[in-house]
PDBQT receptor file of N, H, CA, C and O in Angstrom, charges set to zero:
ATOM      1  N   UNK A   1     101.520  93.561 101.284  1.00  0.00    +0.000 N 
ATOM      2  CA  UNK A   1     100.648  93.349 102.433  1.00  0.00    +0.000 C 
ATOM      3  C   UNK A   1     101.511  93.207 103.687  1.00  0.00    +0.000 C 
ATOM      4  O   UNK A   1     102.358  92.366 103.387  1.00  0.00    +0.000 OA
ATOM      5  N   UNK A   2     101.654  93.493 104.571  1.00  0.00    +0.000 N 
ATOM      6  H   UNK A   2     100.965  94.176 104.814  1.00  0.00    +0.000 HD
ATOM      7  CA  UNK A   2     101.721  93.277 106.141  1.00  0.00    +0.000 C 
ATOM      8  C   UNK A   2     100.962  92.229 106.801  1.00  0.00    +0.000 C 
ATOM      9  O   UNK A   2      99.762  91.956 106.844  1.00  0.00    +0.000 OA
ATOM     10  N   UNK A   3     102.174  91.643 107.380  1.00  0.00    +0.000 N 
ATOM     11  H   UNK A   3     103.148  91.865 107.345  1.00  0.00    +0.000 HD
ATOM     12  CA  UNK A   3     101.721  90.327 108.386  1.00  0.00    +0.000 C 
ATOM     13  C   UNK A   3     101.797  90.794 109.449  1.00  0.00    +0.000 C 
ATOM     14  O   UNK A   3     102.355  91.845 109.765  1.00  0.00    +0.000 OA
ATOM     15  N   UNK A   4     100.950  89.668 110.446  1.00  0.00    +0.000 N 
ATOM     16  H   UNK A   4     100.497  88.815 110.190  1.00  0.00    +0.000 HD
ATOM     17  CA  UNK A   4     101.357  90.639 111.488  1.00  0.00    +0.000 C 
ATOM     18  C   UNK A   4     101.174  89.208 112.437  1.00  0.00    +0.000 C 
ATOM     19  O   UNK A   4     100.473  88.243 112.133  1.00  0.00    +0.000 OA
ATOM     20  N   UNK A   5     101.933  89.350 113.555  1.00  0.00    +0.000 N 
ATOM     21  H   UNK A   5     102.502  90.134 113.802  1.00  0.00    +0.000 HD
ATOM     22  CA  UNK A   5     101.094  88.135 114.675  1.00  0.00    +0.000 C 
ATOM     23  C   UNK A   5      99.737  87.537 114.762  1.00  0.00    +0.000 C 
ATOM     24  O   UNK A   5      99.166  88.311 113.993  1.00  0.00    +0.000 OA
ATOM     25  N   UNK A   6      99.120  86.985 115.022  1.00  0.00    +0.000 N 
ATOM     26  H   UNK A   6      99.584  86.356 115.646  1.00  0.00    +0.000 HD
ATOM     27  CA  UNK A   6      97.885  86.424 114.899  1.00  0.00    +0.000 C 
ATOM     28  C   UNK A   6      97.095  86.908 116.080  1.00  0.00    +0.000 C 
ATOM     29  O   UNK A   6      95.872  86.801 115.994  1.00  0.00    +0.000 OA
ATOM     30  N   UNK A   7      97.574  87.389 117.093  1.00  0.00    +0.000 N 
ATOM     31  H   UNK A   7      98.568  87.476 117.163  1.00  0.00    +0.000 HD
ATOM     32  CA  UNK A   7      96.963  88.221 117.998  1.00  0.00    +0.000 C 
ATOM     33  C   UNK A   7      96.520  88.944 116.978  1.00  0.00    +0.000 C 
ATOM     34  O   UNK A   7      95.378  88.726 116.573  1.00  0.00    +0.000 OA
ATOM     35  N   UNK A   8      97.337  89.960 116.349  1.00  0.00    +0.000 N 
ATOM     36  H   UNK A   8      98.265  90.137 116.678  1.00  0.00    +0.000 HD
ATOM     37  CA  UNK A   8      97.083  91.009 115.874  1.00  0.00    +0.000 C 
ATOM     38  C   UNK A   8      96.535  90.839 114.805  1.00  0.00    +0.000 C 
ATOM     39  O   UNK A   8      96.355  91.870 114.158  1.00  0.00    +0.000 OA
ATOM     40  N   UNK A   9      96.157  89.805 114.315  1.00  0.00    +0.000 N 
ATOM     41  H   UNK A   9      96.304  88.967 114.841  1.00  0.00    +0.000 HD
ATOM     42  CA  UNK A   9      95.653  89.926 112.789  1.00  0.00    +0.000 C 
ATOM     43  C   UNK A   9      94.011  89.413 113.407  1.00  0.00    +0.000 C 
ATOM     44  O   UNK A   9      93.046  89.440 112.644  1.00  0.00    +0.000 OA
ATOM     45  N   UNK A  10      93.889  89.008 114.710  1.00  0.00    +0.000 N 
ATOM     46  H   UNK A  10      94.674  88.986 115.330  1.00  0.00    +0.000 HD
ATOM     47  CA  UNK A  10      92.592  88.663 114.653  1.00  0.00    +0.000 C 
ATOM     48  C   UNK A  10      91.911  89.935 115.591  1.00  0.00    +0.000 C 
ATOM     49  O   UNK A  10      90.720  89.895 115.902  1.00  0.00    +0.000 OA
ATOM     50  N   UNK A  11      92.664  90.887 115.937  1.00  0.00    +0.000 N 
ATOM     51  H   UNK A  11      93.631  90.920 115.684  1.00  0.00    +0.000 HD
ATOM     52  CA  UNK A  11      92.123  91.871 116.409  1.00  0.00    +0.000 C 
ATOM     53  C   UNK A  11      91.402  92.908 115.122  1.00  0.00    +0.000 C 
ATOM     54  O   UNK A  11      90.304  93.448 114.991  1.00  0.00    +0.000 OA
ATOM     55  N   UNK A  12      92.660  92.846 114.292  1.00  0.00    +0.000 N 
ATOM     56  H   UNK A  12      93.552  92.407 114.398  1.00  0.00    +0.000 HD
ATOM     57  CA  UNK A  12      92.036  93.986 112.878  1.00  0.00    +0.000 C 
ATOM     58  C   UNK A  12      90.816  93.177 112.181  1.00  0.00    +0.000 C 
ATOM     59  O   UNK A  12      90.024  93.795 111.469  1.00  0.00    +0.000 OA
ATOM     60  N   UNK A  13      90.667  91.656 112.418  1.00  0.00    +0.000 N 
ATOM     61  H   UNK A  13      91.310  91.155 112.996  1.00  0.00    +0.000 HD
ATOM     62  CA  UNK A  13      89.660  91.424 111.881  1.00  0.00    +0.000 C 
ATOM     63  C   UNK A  13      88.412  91.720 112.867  1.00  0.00    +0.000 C 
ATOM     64  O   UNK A  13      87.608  92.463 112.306  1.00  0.00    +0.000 OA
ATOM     65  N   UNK A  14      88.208  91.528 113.548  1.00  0.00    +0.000 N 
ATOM     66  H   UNK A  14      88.861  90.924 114.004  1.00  0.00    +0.000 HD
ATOM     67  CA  UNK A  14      87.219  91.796 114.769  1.00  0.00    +0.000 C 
ATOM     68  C   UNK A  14      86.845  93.451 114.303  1.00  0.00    +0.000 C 
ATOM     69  O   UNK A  14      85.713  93.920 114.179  1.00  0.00    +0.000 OA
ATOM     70  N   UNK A  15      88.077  94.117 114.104  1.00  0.00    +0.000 N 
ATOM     71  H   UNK A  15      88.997  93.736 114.205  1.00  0.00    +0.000 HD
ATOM     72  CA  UNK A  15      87.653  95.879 114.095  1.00  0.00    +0.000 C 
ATOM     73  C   UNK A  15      87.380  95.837 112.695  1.00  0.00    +0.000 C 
ATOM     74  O   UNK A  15      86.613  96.715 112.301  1.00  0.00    +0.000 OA
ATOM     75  N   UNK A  16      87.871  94.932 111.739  1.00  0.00    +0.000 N 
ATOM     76  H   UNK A  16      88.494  94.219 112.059  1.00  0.00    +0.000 HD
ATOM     77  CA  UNK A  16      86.850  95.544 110.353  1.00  0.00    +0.000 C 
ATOM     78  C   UNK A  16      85.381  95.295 110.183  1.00  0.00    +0.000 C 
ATOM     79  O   UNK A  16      84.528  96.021 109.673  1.00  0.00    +0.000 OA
ATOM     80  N   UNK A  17      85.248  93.760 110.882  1.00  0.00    +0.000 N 
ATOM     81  H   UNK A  17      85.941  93.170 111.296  1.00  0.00    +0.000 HD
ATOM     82  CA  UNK A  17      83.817  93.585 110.974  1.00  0.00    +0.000 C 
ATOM     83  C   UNK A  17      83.121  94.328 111.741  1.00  0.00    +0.000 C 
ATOM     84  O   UNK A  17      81.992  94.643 111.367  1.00  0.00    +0.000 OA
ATOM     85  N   UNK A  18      83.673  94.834 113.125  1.00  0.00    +0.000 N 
ATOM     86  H   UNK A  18      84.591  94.578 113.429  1.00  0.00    +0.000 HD
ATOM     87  CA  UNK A  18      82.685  96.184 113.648  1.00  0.00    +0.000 C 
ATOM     88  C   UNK A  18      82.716  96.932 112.615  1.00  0.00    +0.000 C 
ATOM     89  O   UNK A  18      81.605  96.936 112.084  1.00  0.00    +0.000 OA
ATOM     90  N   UNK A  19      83.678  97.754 111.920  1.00  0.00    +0.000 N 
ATOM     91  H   UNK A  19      84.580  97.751 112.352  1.00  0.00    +0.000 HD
ATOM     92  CA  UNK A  19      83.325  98.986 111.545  1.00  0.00    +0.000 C 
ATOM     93  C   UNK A  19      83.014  99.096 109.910  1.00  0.00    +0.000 C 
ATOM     94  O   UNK A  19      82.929 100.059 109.149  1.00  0.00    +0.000 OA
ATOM     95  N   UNK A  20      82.892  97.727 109.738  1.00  0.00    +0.000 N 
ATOM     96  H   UNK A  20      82.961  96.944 110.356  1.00  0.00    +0.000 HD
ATOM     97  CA  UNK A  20      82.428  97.112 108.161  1.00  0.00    +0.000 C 
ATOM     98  C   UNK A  20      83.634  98.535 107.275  1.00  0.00    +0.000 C 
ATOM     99  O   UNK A  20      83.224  99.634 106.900  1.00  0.00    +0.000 OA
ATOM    100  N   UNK A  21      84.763  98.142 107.182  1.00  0.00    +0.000 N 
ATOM    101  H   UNK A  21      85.096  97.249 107.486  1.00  0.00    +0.000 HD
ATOM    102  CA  UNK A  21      85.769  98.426 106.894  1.00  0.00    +0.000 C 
ATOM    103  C   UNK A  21      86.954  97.349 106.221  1.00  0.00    +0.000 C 
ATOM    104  O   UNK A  21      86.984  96.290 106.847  1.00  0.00    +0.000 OA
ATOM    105  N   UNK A  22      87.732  97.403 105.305  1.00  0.00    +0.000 N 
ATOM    106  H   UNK A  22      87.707  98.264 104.796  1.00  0.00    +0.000 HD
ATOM    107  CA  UNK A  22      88.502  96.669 104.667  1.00  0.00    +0.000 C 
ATOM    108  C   UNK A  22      89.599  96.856 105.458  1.00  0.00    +0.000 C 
ATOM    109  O   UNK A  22      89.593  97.544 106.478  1.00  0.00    +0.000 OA
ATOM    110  N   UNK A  23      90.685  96.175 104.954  1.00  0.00    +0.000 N 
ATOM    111  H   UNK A  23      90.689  95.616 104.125  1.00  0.00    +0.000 HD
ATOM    112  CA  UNK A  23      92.001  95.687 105.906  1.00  0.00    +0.000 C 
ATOM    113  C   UNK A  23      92.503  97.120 105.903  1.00  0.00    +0.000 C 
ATOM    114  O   UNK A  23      92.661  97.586 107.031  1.00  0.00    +0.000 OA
ATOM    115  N   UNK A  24      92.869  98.145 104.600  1.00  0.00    +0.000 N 
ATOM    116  H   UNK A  24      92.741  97.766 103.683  1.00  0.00    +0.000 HD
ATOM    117  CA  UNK A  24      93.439  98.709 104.262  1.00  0.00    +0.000 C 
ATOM    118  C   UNK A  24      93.098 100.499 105.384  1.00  0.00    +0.000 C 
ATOM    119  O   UNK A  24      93.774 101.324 105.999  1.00  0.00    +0.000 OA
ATOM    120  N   UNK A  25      91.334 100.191 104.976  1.00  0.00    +0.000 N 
ATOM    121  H   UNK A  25      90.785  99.521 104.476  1.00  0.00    +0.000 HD
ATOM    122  CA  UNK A  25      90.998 101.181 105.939  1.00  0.00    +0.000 C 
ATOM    123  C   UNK A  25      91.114 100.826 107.283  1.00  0.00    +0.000 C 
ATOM    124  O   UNK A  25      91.695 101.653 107.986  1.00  0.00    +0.000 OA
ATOM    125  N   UNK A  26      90.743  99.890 107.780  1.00  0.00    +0.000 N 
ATOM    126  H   UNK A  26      90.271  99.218 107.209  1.00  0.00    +0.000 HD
ATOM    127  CA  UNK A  26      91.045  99.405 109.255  1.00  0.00    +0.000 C 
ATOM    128  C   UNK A  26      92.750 100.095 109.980  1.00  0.00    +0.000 C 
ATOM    129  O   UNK A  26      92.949 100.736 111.012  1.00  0.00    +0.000 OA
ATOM    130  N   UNK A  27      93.836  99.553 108.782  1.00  0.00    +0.000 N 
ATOM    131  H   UNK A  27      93.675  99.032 107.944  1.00  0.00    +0.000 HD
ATOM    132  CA  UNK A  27      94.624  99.395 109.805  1.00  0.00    +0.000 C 
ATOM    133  C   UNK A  27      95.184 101.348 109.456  1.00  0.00    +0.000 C 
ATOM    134  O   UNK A  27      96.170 101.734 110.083  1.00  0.00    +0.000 OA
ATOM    135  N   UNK A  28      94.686 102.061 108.771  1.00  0.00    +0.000 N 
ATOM    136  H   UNK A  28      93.884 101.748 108.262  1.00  0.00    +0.000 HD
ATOM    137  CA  UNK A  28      94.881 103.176 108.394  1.00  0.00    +0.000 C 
ATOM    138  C   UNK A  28      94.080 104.171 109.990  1.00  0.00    +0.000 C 
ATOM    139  O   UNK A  28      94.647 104.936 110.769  1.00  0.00    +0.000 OA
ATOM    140  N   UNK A  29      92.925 103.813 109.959  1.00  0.00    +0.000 N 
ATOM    141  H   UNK A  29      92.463 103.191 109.325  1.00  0.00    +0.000 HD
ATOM    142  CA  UNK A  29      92.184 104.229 111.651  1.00  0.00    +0.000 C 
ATOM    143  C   UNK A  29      92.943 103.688 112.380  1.00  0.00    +0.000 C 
ATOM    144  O   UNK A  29      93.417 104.530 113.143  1.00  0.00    +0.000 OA
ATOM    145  N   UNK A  30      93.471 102.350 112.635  1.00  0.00    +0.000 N 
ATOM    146  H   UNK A  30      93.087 101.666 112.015  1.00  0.00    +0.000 HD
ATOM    147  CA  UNK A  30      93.876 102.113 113.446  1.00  0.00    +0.000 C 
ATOM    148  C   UNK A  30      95.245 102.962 113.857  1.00  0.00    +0.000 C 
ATOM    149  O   UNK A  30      95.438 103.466 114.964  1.00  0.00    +0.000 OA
ATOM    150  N   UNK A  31      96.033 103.005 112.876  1.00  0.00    +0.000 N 
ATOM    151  H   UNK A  31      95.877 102.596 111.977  1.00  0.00    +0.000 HD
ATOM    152  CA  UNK A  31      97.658 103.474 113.093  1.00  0.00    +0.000 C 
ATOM    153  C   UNK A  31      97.228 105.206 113.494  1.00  0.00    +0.000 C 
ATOM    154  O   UNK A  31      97.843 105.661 114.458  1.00  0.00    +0.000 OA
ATOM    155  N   UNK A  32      96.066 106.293 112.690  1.00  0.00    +0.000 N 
ATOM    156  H   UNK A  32      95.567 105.922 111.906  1.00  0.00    +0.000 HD
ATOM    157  CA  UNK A  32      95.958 107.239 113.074  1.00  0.00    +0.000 C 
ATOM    158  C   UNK A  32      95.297 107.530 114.468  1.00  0.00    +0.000 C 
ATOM    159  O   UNK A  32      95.548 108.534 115.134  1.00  0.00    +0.000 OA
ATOM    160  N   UNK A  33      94.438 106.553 114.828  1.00  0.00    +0.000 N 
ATOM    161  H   UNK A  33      94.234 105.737 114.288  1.00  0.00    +0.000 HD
ATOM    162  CA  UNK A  33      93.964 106.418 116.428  1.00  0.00    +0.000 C 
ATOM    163  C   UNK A  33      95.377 106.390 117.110  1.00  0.00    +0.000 C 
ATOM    164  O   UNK A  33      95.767 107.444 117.613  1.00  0.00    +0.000 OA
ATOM    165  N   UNK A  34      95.852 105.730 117.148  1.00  0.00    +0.000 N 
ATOM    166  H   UNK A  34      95.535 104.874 116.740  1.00  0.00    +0.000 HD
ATOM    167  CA  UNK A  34      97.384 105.080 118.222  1.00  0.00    +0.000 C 
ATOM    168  C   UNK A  34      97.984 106.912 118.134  1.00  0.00    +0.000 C 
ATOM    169  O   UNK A  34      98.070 107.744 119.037  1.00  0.00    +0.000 OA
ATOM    170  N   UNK A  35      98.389 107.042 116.285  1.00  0.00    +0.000 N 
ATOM    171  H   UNK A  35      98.318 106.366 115.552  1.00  0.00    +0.000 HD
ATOM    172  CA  UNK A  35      99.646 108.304 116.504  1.00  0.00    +0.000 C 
ATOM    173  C   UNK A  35      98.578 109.601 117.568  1.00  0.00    +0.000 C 
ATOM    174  O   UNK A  35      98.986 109.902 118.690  1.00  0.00    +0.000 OA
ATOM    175  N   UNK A  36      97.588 110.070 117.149  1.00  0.00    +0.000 N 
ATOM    176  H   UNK A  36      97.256 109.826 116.237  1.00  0.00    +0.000 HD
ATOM    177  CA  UNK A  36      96.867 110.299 118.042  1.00  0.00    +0.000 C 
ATOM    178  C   UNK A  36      97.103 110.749 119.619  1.00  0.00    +0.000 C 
ATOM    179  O   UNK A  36      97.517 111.795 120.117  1.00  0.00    +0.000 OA
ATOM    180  N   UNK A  37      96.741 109.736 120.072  1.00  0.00    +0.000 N 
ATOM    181  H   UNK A  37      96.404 108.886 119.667  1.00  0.00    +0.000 HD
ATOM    182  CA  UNK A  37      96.442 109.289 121.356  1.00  0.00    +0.000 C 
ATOM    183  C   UNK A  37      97.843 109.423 122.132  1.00  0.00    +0.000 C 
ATOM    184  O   UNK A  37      98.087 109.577 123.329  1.00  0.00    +0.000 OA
ATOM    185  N   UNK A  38      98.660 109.309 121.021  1.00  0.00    +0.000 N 
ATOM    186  H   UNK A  38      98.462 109.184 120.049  1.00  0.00    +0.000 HD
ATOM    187  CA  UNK A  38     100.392 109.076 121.516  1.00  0.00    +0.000 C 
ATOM    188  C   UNK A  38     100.811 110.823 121.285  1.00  0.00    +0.000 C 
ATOM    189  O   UNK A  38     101.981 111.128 121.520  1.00  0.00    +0.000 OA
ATOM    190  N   UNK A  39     100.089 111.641 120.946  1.00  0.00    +0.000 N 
ATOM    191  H   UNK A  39      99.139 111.393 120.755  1.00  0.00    +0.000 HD
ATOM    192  CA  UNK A  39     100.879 112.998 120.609  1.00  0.00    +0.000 C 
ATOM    193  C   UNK A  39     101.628 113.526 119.663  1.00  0.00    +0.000 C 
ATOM    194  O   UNK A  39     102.194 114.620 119.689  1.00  0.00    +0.000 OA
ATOM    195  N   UNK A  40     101.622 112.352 118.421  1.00  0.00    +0.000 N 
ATOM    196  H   UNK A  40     101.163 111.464 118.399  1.00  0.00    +0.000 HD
ATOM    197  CA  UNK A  40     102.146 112.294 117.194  1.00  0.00    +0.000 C 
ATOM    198  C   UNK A  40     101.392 113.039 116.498  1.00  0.00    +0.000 C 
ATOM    199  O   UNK A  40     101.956 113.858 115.772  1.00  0.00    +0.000 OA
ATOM    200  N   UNK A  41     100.152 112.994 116.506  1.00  0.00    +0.000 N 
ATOM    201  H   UNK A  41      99.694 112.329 117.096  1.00  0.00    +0.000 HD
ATOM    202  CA  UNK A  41      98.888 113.940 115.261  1.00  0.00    +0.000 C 
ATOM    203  C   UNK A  41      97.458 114.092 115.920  1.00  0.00    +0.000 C 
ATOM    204  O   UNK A  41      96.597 113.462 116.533  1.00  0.00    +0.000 OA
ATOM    205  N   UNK A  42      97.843 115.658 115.263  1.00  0.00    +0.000 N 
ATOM    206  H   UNK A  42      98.543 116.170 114.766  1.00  0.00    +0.000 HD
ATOM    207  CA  UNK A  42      96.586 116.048 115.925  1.00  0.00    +0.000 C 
ATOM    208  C   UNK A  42      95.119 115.358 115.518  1.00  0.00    +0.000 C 
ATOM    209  O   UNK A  42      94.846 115.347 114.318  1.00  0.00    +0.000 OA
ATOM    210  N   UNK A  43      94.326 114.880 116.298  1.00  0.00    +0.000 N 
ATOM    211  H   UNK A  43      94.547 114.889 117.273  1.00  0.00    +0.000 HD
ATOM    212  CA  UNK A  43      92.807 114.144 115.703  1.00  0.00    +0.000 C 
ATOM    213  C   UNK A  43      91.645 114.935 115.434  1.00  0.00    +0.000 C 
ATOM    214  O   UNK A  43      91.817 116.038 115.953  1.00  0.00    +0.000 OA
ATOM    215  N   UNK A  44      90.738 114.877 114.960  1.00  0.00    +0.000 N 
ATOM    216  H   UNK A  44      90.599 113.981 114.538  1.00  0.00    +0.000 HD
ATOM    217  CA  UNK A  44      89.506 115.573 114.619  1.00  0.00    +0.000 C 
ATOM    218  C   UNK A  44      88.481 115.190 116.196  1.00  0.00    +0.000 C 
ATOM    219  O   UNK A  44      89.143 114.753 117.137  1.00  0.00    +0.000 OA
ATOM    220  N   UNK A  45      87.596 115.291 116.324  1.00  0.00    +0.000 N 
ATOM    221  H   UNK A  45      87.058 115.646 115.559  1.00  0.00    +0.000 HD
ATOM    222  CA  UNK A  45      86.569 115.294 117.503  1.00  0.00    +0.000 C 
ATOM    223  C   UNK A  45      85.948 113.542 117.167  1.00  0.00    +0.000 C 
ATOM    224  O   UNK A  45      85.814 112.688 118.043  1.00  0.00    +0.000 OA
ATOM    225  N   UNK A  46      85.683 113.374 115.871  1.00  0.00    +0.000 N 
ATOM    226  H   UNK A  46      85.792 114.068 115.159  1.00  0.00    +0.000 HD
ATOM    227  CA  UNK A  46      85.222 112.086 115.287  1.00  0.00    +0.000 C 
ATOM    228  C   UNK A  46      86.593 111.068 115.890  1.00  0.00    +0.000 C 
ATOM    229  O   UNK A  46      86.505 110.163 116.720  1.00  0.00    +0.000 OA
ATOM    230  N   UNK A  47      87.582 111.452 115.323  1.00  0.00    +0.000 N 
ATOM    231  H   UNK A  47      87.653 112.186 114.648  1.00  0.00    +0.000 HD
ATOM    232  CA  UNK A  47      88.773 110.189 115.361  1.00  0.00    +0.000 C 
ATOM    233  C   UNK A  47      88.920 109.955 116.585  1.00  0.00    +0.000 C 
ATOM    234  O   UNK A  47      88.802 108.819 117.045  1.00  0.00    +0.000 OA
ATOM    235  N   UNK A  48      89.209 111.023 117.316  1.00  0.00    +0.000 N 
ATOM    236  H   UNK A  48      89.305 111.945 116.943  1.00  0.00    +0.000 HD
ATOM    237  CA  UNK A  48      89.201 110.760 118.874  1.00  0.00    +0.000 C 
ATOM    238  C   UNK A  48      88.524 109.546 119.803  1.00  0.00    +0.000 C 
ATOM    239  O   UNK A  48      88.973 108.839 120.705  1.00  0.00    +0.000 OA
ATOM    240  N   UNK A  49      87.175 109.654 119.115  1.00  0.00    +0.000 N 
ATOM    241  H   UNK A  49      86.811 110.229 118.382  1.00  0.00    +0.000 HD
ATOM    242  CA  UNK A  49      86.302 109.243 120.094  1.00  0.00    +0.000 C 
ATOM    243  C   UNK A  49      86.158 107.870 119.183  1.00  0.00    +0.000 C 
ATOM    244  O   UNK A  49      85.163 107.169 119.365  1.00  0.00    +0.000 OA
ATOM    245  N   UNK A  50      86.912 107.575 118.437  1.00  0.00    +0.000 N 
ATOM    246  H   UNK A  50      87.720 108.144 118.289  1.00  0.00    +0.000 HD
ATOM    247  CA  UNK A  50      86.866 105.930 117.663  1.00  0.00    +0.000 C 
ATOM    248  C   UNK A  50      87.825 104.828 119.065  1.00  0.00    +0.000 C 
ATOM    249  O   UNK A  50      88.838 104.780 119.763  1.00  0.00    +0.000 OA
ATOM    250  N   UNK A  51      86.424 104.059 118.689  1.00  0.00    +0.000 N 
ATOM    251  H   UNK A  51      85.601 104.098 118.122  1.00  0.00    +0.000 HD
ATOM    252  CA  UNK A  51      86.518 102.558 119.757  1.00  0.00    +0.000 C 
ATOM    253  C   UNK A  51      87.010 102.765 121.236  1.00  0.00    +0.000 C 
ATOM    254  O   UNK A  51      87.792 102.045 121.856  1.00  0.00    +0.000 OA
ATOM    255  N   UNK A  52      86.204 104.225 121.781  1.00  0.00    +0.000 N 
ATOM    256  H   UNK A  52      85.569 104.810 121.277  1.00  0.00    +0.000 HD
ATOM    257  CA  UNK A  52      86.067 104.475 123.103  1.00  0.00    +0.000 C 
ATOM    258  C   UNK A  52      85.271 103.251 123.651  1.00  0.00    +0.000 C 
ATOM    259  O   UNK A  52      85.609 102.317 124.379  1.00  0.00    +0.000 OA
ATOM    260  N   UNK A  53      83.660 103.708 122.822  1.00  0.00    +0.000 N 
ATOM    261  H   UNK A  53      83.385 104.467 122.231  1.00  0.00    +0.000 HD
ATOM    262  CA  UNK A  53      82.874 102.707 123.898  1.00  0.00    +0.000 C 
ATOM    263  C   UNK A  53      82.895 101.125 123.345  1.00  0.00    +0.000 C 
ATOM    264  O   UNK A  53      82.012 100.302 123.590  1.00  0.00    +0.000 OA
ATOM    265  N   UNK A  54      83.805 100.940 122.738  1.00  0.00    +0.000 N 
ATOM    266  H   UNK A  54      84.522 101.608 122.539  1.00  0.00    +0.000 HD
ATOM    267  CA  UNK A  54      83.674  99.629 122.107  1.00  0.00    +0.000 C 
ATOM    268  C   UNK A  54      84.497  98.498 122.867  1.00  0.00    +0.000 C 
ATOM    269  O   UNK A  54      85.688  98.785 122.990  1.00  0.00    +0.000 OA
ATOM    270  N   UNK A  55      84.173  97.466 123.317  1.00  0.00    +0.000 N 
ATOM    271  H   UNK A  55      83.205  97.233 123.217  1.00  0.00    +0.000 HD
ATOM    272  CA  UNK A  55      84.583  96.150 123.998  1.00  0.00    +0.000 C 
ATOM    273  C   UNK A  55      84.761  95.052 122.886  1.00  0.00    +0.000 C 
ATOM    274  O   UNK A  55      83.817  94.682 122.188  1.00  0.00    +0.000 OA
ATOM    275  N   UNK A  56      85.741  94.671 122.797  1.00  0.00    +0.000 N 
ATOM    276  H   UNK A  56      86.508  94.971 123.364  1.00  0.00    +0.000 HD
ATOM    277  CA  UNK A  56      86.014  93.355 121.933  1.00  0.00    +0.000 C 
ATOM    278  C   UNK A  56      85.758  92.361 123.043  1.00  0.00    +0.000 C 
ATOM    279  O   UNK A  56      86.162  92.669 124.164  1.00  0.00    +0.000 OA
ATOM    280  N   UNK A  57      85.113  91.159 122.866  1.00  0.00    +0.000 N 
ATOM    281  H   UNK A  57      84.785  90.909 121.955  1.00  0.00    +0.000 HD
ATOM    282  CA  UNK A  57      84.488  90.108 123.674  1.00  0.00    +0.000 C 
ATOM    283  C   UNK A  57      85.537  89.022 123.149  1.00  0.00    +0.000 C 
ATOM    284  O   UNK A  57      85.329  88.304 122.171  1.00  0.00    +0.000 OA
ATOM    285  N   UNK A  58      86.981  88.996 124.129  1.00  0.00    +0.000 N 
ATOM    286  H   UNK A  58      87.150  89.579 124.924  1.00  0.00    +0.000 HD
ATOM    287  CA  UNK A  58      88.122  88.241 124.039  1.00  0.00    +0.000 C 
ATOM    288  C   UNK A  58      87.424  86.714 124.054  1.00  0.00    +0.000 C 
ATOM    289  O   UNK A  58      88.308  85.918 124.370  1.00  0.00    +0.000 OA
ATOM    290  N   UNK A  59      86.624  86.282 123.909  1.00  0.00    +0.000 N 
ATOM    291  H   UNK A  59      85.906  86.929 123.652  1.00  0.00    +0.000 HD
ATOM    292  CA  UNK A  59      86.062  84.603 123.495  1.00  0.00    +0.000 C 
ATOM    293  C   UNK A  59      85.803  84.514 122.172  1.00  0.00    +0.000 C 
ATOM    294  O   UNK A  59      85.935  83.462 121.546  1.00  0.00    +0.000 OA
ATOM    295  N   UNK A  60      85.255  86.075 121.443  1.00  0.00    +0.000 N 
ATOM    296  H   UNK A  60      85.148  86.930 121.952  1.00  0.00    +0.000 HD
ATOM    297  CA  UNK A  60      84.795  85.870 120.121  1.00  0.00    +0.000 C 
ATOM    298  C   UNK A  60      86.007  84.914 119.109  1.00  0.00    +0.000 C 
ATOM    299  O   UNK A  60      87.080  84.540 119.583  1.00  0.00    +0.000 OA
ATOM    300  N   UNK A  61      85.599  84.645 117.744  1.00  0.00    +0.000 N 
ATOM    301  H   UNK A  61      84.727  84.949 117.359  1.00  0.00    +0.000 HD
ATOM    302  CA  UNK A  61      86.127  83.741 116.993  1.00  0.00    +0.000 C 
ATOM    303  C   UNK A  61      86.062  84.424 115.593  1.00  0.00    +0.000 C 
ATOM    304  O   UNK A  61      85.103  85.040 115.128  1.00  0.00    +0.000 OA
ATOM    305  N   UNK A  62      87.103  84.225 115.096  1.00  0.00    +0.000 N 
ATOM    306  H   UNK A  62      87.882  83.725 115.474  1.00  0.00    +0.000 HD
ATOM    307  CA  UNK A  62      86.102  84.614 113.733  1.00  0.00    +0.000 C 
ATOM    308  C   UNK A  62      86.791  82.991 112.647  1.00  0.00    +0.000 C 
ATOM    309  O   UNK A  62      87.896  82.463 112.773  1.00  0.00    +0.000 OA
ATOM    310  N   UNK A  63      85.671  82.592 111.677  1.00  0.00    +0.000 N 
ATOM    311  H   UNK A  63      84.773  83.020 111.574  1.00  0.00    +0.000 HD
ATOM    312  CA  UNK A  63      85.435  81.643 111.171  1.00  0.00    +0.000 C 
ATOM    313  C   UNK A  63      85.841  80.445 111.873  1.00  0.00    +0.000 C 
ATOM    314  O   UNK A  63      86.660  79.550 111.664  1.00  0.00    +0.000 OA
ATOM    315  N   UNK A  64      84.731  80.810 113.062  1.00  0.00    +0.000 N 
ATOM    316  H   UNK A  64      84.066  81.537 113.232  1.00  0.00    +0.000 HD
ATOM    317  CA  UNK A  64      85.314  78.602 113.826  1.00  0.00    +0.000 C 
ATOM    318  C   UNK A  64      86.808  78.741 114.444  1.00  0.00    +0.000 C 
ATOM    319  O   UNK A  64      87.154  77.850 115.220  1.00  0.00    +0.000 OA
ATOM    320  N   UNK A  65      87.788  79.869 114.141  1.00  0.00    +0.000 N 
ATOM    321  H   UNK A  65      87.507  80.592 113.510  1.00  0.00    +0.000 HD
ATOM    322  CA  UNK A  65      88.803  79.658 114.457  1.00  0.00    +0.000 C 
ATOM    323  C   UNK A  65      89.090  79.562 116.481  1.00  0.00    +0.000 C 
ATOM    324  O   UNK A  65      90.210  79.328 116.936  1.00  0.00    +0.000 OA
TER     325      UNK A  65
């Protein structure tokens, strides 16, 4: 498993519960969104347009935390 900062571990949780996705798939979209976007791999029309219109609401919590 991969640790990661707690910034970052409460961001992938925020994006699995949007996209009702497990850790494994989460951080798999996630790393192919980034190479992507960065010119590393080419994306499909679908991948592209993952968590354009989406806003994470920086107050949210997840469990009380």
């Amino acid at each position: 498993m991969t640790y990661l900062e707690e910034d970052s571990e409460r961001g992938i949780q925020l994006f699995m519960a949007e996209c009702a996705v497990n850790r494994e798939e989460a951080l798999r979209l996630i790393v192919r969104d980034w190479l992507g976007r960065h010119g590393y791999l080419a994306l499909t029309e679908d991948e592209s347009e993952l968590g354009k219109d989406t806003a994470i609401d920086e107050t949210a919590t997840l469990g009380g935390a």
